[in-house]
N, C-alpha and C positions, 0 to 999 in steps of 0.2 A: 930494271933500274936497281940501285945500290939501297941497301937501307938508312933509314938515314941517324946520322954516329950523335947526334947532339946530346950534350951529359944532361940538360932541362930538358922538360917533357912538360907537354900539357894534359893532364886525366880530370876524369870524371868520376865522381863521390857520388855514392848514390844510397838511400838511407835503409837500412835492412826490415826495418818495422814496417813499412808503409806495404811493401805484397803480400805481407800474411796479415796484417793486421783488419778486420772486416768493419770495426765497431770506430772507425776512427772520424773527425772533425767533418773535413772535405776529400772528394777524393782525388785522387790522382799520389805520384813518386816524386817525392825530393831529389832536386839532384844540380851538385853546387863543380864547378871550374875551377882548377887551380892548376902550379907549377909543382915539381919536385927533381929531386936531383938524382940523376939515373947510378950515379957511381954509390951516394952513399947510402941510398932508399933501393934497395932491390926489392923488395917485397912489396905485399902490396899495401898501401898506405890507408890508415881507416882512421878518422877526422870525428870529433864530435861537435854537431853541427847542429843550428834549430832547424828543424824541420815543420814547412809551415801545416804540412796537411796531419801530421799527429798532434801539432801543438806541444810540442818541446824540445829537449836536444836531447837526440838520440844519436847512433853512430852509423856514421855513413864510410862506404866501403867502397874502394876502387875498383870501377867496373872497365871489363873491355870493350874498346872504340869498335 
């Protein structure tokens, strides 16, 4: 099958504190849904976002599917 050519995309933010941090709230990995635009966003997109298991907003980074 063809890959598929659509300029929006759906990824996944995932927050960088939360695997190395040991001393944190609750546990578990934040990780938030969204759109971007393939033509003008080539890189990968990193979002500051609340993260509920460190308890703040820290930045969260595009993981691969």
């Amino acid at each position: 099958m063809a890959a598929s050519k659509e300029i929006r995309i759906t990824i996944n933010v995932e927050c960088i504190r939360c695997p190395e941090d040991s001393e944190k709230r609750c546990r578990g990995i934040s990780r938030y849904t969204t759109c971007k635009n393939r033509r003008n966003t080539s890189m990968r997109l990193e979002l500051k976002k609340f993260c509920r298991y460190c308890g703040g907003h820290t930045i969260h980074k595009e993981i691969k599917k």
